[in-house]
DRENPA-3360 file (N, C-alpha, C; in nm, 2 decimals, always signed):
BEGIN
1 = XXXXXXXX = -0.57/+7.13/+3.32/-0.66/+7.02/+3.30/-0.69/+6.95/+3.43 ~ -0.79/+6.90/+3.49/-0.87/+6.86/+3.58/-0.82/+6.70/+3.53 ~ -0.76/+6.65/+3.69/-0.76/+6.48/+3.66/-0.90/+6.42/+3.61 ~ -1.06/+6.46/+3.61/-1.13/+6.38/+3.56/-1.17/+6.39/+3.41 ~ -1.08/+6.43/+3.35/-1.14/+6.45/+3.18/-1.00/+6.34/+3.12 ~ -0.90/+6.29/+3.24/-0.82/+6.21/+3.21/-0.92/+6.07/+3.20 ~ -0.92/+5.98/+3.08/-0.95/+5.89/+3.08/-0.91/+5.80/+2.94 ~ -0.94/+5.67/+3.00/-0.88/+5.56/+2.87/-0.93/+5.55/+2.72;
9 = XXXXXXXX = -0.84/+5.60/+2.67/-0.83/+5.61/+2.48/-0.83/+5.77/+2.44 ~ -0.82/+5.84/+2.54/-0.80/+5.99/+2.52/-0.63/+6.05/+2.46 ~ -0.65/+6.13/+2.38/-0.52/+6.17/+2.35/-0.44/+6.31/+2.41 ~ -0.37/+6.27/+2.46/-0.26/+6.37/+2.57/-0.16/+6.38/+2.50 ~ -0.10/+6.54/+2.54/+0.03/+6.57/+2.52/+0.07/+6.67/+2.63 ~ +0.19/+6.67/+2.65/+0.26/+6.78/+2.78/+0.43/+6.77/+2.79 ~ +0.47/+6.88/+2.84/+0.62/+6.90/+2.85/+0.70/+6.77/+2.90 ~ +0.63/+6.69/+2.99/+0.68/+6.52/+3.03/+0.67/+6.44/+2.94;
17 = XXXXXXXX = +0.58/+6.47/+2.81/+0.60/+6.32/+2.72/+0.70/+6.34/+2.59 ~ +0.74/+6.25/+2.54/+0.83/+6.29/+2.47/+0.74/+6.29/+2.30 ~ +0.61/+6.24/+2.32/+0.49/+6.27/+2.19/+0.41/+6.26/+2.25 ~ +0.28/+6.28/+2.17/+0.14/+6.27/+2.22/+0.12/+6.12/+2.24 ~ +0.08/+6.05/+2.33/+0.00/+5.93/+2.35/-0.13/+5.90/+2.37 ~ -0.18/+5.80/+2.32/-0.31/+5.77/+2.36/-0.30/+5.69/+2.49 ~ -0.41/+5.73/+2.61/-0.38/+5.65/+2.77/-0.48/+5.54/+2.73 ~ -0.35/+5.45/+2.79/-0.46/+5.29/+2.83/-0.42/+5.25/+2.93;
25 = XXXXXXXX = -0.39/+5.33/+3.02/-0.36/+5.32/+3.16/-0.36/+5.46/+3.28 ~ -0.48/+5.46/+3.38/-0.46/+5.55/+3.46/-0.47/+5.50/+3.63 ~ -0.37/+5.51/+3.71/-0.37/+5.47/+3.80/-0.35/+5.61/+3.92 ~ -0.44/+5.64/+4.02/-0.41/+5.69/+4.12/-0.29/+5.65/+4.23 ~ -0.23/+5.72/+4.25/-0.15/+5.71/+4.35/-0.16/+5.83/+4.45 ~ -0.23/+5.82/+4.52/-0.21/+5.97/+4.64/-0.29/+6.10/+4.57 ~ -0.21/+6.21/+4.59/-0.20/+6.31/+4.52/-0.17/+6.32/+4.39 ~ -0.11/+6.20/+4.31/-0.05/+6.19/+4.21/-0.11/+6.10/+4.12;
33 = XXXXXXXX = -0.10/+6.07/+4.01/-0.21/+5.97/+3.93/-0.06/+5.92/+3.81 ~ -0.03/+5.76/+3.79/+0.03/+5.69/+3.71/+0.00/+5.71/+3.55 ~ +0.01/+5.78/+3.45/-0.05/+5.76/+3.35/+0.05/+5.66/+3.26 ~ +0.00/+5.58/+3.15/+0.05/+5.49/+3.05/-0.02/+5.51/+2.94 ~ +0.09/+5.48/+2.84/-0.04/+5.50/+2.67/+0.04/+5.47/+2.56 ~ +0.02/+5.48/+2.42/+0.09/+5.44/+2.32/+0.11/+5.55/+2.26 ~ +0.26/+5.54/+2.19/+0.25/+5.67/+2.15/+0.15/+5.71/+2.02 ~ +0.15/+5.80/+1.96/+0.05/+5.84/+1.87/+0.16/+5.82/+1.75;
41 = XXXXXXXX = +0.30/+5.86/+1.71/+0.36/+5.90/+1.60/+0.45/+5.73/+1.59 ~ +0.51/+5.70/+1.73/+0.57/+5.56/+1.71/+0.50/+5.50/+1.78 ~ +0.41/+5.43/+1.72/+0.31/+5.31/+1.78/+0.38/+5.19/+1.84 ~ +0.46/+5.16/+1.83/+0.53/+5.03/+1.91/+0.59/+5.11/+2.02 ~ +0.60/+5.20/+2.07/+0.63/+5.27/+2.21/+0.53/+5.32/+2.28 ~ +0.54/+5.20/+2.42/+0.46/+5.25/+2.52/+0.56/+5.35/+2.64 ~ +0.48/+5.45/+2.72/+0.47/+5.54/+2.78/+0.43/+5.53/+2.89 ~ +0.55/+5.50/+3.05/+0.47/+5.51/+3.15/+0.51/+5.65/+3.23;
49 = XXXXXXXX = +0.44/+5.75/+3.27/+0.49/+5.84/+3.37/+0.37/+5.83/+3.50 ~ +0.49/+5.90/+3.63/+0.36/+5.91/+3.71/+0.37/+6.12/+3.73 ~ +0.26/+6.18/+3.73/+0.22/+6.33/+3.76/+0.22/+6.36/+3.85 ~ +0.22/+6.48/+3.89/+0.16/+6.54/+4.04/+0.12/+6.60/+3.95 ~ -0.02/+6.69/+4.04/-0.10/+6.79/+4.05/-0.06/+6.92/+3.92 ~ +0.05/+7.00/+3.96/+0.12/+7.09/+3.88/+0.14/+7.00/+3.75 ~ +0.14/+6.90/+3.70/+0.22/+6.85/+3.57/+0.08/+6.79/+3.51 ~ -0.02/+6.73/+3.59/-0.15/+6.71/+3.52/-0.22/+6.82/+3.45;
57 = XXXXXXXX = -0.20/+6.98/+3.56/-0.26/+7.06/+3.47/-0.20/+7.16/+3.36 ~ -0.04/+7.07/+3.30/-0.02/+7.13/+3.19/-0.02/+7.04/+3.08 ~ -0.06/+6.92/+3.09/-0.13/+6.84/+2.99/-0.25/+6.89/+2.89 ~ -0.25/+6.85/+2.79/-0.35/+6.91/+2.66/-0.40/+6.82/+2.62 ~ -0.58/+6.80/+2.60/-0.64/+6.70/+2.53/-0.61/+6.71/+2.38 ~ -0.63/+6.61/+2.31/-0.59/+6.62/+2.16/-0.72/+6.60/+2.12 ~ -0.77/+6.67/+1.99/-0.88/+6.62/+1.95/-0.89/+6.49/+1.91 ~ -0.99/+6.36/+1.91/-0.98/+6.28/+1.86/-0.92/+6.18/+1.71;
65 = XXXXXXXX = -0.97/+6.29/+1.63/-0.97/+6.35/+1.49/-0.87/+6.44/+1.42 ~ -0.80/+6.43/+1.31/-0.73/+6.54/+1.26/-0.80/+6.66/+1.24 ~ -0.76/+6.78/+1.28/-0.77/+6.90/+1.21/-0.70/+6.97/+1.15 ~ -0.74/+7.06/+1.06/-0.71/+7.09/+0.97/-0.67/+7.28/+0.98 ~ -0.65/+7.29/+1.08/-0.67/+7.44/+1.13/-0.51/+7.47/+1.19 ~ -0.41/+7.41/+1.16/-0.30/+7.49/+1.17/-0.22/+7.56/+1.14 ~ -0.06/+7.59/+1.13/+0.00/+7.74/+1.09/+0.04/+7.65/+0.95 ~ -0.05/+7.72/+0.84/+0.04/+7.69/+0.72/+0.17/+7.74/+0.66;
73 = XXXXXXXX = +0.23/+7.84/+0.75/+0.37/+7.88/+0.73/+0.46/+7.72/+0.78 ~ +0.42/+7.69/+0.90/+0.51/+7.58/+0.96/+0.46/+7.46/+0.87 ~ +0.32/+7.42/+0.81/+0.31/+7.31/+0.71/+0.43/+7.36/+0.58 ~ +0.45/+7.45/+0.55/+0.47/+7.47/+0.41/+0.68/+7.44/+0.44 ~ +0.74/+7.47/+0.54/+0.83/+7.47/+0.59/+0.89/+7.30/+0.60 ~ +0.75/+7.20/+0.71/+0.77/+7.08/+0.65/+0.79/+7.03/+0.54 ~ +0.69/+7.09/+0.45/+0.70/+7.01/+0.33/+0.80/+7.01/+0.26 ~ +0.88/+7.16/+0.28/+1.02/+7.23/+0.22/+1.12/+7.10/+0.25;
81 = XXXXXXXX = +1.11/+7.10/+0.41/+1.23/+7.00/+0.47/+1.17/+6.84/+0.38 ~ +1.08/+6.78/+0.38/+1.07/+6.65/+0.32/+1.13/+6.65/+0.19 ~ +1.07/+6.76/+0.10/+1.11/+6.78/-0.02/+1.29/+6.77/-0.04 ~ +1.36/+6.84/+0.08/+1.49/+6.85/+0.06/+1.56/+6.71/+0.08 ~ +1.46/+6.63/+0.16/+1.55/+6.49/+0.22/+1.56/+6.39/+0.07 ~ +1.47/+6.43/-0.04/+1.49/+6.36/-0.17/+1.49/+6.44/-0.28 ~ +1.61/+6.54/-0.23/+1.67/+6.60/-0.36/+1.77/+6.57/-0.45 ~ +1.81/+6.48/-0.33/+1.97/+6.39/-0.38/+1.89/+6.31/-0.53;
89 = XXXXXXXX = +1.76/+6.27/-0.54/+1.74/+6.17/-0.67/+1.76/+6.26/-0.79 ~ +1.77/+6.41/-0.74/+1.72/+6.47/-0.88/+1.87/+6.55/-0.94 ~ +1.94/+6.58/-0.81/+2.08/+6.64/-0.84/+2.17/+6.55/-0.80 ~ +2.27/+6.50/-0.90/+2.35/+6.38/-0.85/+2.52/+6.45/-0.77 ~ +2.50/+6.55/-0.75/+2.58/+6.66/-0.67/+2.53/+6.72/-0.58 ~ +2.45/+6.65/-0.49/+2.34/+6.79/-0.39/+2.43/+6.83/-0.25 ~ +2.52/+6.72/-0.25/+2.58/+6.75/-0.13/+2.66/+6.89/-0.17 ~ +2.72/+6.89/-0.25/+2.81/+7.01/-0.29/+2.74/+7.20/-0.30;
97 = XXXXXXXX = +2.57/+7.15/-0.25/+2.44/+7.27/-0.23/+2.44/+7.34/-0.16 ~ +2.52/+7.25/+0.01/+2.49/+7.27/+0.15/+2.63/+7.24/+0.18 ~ +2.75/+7.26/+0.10/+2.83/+7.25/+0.18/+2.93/+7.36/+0.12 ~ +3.04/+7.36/+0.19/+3.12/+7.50/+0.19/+3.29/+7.44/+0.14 ~ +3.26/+7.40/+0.01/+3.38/+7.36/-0.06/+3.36/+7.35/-0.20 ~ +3.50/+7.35/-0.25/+3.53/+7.41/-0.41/+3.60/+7.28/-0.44 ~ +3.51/+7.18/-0.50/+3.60/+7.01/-0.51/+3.68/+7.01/-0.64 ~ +3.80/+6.98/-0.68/+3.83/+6.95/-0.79/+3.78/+6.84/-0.87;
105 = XXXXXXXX = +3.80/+6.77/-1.01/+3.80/+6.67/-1.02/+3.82/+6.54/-1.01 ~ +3.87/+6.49/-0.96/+3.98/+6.41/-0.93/+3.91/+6.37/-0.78 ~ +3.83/+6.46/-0.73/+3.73/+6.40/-0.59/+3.56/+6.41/-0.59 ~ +3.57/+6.45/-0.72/+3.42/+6.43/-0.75/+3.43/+6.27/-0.84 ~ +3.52/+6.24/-0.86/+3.51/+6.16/-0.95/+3.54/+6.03/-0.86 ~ +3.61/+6.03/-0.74/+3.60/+5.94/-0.65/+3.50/+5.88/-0.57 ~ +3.41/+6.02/-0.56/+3.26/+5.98/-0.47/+3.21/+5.92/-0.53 ~ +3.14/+6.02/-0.65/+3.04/+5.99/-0.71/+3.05/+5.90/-0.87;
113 = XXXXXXXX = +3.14/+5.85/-0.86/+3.21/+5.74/-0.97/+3.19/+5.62/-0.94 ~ +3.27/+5.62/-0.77/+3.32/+5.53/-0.77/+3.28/+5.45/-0.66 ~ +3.28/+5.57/-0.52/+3.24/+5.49/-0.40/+3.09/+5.51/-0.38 ~ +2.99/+5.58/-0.46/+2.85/+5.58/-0.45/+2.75/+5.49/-0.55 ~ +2.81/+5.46/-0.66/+2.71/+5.37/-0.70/+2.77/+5.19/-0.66 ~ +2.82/+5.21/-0.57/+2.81/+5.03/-0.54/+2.76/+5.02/-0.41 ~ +2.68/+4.92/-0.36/+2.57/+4.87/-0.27/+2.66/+4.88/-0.14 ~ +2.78/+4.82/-0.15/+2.90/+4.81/-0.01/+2.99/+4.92/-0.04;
121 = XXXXXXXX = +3.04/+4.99/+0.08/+3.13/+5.09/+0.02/+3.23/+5.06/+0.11 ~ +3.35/+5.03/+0.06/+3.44/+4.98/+0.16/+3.60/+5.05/+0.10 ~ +3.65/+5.14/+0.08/+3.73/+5.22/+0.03/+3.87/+5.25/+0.04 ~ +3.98/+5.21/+0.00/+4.12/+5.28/+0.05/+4.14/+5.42/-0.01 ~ +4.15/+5.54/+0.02/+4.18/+5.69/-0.08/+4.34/+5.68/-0.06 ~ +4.43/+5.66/-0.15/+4.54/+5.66/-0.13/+4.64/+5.75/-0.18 ~ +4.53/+5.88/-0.19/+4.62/+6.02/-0.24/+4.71/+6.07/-0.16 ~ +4.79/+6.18/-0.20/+4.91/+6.24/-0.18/+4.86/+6.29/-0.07;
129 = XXXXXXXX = +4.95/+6.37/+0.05/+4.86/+6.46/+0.12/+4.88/+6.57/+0.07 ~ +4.74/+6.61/+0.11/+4.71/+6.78/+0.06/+4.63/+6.76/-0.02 ~ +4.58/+6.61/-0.08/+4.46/+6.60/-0.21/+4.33/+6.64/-0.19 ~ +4.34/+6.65/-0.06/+4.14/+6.65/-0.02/+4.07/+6.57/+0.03 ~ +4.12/+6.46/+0.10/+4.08/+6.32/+0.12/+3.97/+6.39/+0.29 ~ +3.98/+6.45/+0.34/+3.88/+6.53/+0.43/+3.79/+6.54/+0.32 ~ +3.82/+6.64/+0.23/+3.64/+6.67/+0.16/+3.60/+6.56/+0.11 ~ +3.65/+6.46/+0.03/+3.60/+6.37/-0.02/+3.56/+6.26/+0.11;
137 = XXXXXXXX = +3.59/+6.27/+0.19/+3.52/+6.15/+0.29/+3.39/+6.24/+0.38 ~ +3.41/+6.41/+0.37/+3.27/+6.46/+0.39/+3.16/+6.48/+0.28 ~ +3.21/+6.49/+0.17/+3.11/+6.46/+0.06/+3.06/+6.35/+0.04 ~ +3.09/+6.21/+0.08/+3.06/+6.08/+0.09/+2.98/+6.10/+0.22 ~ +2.97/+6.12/+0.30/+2.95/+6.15/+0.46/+2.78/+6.19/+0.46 ~ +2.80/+6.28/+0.33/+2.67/+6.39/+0.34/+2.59/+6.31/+0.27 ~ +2.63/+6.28/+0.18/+2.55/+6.21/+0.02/+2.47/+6.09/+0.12 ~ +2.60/+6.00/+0.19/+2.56/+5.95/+0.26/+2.41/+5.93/+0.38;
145 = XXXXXXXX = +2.41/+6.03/+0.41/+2.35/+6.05/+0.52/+2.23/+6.10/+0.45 ~ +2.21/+6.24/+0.32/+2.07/+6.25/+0.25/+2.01/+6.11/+0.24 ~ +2.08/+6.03/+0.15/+1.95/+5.88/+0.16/+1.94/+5.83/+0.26 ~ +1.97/+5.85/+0.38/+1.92/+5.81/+0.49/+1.97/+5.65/+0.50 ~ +2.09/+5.66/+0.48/+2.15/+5.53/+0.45/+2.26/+5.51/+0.58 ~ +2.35/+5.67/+0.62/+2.43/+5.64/+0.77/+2.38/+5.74/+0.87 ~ +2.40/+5.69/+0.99/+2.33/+5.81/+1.10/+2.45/+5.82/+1.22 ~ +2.51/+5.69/+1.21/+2.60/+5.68/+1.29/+2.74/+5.65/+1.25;
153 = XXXXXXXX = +2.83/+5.76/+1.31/+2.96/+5.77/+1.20/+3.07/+5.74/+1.29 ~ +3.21/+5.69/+1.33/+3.28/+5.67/+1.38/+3.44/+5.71/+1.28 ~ +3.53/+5.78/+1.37/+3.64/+5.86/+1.27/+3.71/+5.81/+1.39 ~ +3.84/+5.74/+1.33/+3.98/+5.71/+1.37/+4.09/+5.76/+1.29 ~ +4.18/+5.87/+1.41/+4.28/+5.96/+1.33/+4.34/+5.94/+1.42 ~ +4.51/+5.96/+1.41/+4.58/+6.00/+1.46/+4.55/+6.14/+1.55 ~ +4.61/+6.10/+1.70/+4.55/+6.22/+1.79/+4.56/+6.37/+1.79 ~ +4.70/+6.38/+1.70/+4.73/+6.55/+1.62/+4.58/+6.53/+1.53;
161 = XXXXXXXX = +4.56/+6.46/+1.50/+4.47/+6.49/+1.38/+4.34/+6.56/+1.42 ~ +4.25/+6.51/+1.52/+4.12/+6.48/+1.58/+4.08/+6.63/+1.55 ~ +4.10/+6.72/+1.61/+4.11/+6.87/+1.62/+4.08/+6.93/+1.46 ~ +4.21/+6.87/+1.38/+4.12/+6.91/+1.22/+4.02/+6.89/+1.15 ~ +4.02/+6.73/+1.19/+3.88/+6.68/+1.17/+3.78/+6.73/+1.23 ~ +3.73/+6.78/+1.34/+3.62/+6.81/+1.38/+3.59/+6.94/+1.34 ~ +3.73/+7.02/+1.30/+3.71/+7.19/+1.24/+3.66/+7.15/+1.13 ~ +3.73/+7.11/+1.02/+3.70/+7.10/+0.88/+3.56/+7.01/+0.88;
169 = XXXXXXXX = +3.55/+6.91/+0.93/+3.36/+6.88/+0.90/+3.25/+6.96/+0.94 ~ +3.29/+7.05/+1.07/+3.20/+7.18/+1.11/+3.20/+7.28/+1.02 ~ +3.33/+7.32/+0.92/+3.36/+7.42/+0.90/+3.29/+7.45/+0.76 ~ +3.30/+7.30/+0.66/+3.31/+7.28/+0.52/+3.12/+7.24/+0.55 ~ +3.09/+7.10/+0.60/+2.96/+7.04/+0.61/+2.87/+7.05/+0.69 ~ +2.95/+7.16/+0.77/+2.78/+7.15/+0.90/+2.78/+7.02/+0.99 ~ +2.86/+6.93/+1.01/+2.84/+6.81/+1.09/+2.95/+6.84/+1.20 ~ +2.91/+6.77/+1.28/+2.89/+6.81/+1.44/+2.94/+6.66/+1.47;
177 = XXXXXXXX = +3.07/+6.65/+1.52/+3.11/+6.54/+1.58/+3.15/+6.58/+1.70 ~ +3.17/+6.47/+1.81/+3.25/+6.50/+1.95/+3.38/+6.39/+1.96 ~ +3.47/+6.51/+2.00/+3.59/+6.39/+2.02/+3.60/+6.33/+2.16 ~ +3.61/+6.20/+2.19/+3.63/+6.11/+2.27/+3.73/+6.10/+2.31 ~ +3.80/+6.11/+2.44/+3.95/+6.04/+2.48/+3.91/+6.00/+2.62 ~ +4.03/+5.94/+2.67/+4.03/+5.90/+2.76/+3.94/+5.92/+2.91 ~ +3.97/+6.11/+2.91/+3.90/+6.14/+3.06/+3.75/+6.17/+3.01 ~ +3.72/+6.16/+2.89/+3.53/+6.17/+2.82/+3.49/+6.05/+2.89;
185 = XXXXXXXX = +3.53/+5.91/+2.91/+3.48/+5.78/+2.95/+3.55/+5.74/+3.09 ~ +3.63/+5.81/+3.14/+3.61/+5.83/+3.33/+3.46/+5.87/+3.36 ~ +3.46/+6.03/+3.33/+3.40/+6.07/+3.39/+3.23/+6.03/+3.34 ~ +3.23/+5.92/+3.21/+3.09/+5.91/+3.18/+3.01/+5.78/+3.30 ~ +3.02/+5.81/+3.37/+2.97/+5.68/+3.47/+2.80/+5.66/+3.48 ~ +2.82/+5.57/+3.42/+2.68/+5.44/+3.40/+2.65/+5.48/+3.28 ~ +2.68/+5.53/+3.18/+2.68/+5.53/+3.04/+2.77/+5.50/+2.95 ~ +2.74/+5.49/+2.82/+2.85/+5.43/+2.73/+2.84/+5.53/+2.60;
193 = XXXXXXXX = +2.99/+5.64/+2.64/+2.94/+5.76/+2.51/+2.93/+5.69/+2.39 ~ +3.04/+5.56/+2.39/+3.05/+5.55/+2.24/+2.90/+5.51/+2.16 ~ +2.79/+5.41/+2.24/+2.64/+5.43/+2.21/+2.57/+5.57/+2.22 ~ +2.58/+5.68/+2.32/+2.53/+5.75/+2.33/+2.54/+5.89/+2.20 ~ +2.62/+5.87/+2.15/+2.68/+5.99/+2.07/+2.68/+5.92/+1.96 ~ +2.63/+6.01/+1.86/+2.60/+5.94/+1.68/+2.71/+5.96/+1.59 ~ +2.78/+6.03/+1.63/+2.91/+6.10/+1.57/+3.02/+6.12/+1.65 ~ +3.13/+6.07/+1.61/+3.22/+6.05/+1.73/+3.37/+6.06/+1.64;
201 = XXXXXXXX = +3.47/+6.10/+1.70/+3.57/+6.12/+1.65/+3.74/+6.05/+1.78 ~ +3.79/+5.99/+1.76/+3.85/+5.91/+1.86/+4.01/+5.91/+1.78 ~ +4.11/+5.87/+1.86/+4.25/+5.83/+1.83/+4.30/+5.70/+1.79 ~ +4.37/+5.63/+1.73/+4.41/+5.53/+1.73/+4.51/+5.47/+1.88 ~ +4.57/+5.60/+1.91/+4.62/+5.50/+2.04/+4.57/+5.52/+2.16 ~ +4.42/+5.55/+2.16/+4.34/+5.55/+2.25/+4.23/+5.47/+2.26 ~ +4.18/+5.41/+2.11/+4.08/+5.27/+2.10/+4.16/+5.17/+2.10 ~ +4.30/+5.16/+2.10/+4.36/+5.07/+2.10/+4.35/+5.01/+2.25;
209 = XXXXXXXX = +4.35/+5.09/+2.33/+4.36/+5.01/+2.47/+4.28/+4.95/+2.51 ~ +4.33/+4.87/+2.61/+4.24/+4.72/+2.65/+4.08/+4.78/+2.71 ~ +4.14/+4.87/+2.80/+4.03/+4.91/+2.91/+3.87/+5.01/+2.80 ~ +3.95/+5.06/+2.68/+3.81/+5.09/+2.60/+3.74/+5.00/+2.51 ~ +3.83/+4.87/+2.49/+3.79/+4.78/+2.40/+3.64/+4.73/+2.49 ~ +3.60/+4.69/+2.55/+3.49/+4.68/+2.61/+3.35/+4.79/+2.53 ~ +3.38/+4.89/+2.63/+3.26/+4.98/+2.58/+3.25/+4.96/+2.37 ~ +3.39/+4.96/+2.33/+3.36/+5.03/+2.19/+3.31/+4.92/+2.14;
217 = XXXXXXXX = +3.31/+4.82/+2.21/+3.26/+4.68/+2.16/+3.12/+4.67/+2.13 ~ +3.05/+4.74/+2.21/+2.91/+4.73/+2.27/+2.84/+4.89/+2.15 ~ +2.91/+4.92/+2.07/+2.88/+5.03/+1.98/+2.86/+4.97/+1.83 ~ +2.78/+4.98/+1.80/+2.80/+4.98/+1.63/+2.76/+5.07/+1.53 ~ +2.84/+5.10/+1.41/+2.86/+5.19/+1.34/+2.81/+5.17/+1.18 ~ +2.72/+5.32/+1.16/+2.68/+5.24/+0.97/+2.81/+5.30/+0.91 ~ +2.91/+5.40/+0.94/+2.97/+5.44/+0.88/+3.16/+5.45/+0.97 ~ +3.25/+5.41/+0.87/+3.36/+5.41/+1.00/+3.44/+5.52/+0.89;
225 = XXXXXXXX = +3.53/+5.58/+0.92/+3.65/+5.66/+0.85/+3.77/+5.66/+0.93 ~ +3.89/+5.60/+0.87/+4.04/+5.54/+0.94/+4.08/+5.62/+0.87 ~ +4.16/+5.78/+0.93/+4.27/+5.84/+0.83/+4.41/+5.78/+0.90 ~ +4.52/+5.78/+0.77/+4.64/+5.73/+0.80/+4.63/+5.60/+0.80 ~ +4.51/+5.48/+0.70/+4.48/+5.37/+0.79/+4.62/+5.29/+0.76 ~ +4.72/+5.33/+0.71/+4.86/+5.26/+0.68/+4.96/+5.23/+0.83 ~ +4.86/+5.34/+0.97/+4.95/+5.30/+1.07/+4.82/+5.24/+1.19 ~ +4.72/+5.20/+1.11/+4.62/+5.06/+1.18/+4.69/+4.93/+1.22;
233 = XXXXXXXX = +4.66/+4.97/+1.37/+4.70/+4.83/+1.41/+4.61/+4.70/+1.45 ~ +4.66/+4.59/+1.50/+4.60/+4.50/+1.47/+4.47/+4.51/+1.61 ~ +4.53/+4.55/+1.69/+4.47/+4.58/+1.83/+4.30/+4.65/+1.76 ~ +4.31/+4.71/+1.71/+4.21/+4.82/+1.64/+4.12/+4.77/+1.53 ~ +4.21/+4.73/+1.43/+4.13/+4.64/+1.33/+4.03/+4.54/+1.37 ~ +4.07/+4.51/+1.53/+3.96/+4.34/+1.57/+3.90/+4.40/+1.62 ~ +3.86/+4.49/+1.69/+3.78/+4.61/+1.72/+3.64/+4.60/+1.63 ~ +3.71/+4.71/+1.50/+3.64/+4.75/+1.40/+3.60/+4.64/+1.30;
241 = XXXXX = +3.65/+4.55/+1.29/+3.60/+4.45/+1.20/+3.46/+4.38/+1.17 ~ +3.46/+4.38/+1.29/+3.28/+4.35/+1.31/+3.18/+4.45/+1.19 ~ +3.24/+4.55/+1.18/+3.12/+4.65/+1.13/+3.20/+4.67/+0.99 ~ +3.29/+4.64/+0.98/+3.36/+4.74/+0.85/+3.41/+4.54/+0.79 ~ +3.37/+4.49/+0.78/+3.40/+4.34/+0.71/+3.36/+4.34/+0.61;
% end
């Protein structure tokens, strides 16, 4: 693309923007030209970058107008995926569709009894060990997450634990957590993983210390999970309180 078909209310897209935007801003600079614009898909985000030469001419005009000339394999695929995100209204077990477990009674009857139809979910599981209280807080986890109700999860285990947890939620649900310790937030410098990462798996005598209380402070969570929470300390609970009250 030639910088002069660049102009204001035009629709662009290229490997630099993170969507298409409409420009309501073009400014030269040198060899290089400032573009600005709004985005097309999230309209309250504006977009400033500046181009060189090489990056203006891998930019794409958009047609003004929708067309109607795309791959109907990839339309029919969306519509699959939308369709799947409200399947949960029609099967009151969907999580059990897409995941890789054989639940007894006794933890279906906990989810979906007990801790899914009330508006706050705030839960002690206080089964034996070996009950299942893993599946049952990934079956809650999922269900959870189809209504588009948690996105951001936070798991406090004992530090033998962390390692099972992140196998068994990969292994059973498909979910992808990262575990946090100590040398993860040395080496994160000028960022804050516990914001940065939507799924997170951590120790109890590792959020307990003074020097992480800071960052974990500055995080908030739609969903928290405490296993063993019988050896929660108090250090930890003023932490988490904020979000789990």
């Amino acid at each position: 693309m030639c910088f002069e078909k660049l102009k204001q209310g035009v629709l662009i897209k290229g490997p630099m923007l993170p969507e298409p935007i409409q420009i309501v801003l073009i400014q030269p600079i040198g060899s290089a030209v400032k573009i600005g614009g709004k985005g097309l898909y999230n309209k309250d985000k504006y977009y400033e970058r500046i181009f060189d030469e090489e990056q203006i001419s891998q930019l794409q005009i958009l047609p003004a107008h929708d067309v109607f000339n795309g791959d109907a394999k990839r339309f029919r695929l969306g519509i699959e995926a939308i369709r799947l995100t409200l399947a949960y209204e029609y099967d009151p077990f969907f999580s059990l569709s897409v995941a890789k477990v054989d639940p007894v009674p006794h933890q279906l009857e906990a989810v979906y009894e007990y801790m899914l139809p009330l508006p706050r979910i705030r839960f002690l599981l206080a089964d034996d060990a070996g009950a299942g209280k893993t599946i049952m807080a990934g079956l809650l986890l999922k269900e959870l997450k189809f209504r588009g109700l948690v996105k951001r999860t936070l798991i406090v285990t004992p530090a033998n634990l962390m390692f099972q947890w992140q196998r068994e939620l990969w292994d059973k649900f498909k979910e992808r957590f990262e575990i946090l310790r100590g040398v993860d937030l040395r080496e994160a410098y000028g960022i804050n993983p516990w914001v940065e990462k939507d799924q997170i798996i951590t120790s109890m005598d590792w959020a307990k210390r003074e020097e992480v209380k800071s960052s974990l402070l500055r995080a908030r969570w739609d969903l928290i999970i405490v296993d063993e929470a019988h050896k929660l300390s108090a250090p930890i609970l003023s932490i988490l309180q904020r979000d789990i009250s």
